[in-house]
N, C-alpha and C positions, 0 to 999 in steps of 0.2 A: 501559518506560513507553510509553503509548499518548497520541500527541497529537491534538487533535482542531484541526482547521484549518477555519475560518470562512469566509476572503475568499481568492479566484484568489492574492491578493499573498502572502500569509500562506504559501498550498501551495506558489507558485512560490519565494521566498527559502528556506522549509526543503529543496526540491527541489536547488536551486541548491549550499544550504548544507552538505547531508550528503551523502558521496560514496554512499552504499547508502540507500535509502528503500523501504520496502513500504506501498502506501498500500490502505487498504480504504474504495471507494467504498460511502457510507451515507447512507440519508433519516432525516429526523427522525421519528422512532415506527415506524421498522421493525423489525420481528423479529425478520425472519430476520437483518438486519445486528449486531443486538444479540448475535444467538445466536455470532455472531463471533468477535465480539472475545473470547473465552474460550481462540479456538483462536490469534486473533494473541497473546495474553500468554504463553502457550505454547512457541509459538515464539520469542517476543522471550526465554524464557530461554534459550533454547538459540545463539540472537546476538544479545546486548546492545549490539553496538556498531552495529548497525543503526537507523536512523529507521523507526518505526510512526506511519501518519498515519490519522487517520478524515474521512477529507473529504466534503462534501453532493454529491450527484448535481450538482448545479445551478454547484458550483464546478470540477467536473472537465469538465462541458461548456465554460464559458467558456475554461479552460485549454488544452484538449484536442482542440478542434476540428479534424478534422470526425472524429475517433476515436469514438467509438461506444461509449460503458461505461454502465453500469445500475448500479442500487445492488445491494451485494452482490458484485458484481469485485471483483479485485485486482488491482493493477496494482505490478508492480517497477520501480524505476527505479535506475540507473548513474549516476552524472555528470552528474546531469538529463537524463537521455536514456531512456524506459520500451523496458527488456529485455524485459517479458514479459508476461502478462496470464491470471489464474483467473477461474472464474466460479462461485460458489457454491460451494466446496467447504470442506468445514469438517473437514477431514483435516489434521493438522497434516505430515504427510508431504509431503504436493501442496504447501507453502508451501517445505518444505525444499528438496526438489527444485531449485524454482525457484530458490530462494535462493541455493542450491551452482551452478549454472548461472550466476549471475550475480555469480558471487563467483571463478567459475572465472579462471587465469590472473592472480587478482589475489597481490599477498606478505602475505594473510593466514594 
């Protein structure tokens, strides 16, 4: 399941709340962001026990400052703490990758 997160508070408590989160930063009536989210449900079967977030450009600026994401990024986050960071790729490989890197060292 793909959540879509509204307000800074919203992105920051599910950050907080789930220990693995993959957020895919999106604007409303974009595209390319849309053509995405096909490759994030993809991945999310492949680990379900992860958080999928679709958060607005404009929420991840207030959150993330002075970090520098566009819509269409990826950004992983640990512990609430961002591991890692895609841009544009719609590879569901490139997500794994990351994913096994940030999963690295943990007893899953």
């Amino acid at each position: 399941m793909v959540i879509t997160c509204k307000t800074k508070e919203t992105f920051k408590e599910l950050i907080d709340k789930n220990r693995f989160c993959v957020v895919l930063v999106g604007s409303s009536g974009c595209n390319k962001c849309s053509g995405m989210i096909p490759v994030i449900e993809t991945v999310y079967q492949k680990f379900p026990y992860i958080t999928y977030m679709i958060v607005p450009e404009r929420v991840i600026r207030e959150y993330t400052r002075p970090l520098m994401v566009h819509a269409t990024s990826v950004l992983f986050f640990k512990d609430g703490l961002r591991q890692s960071t895609i841009k544009r790729s719609k590879s569901p490989h490139s997500y794994e990758v990351h994913i096994k890197k940030m999963l690295k060292n943990d007893d899953r």
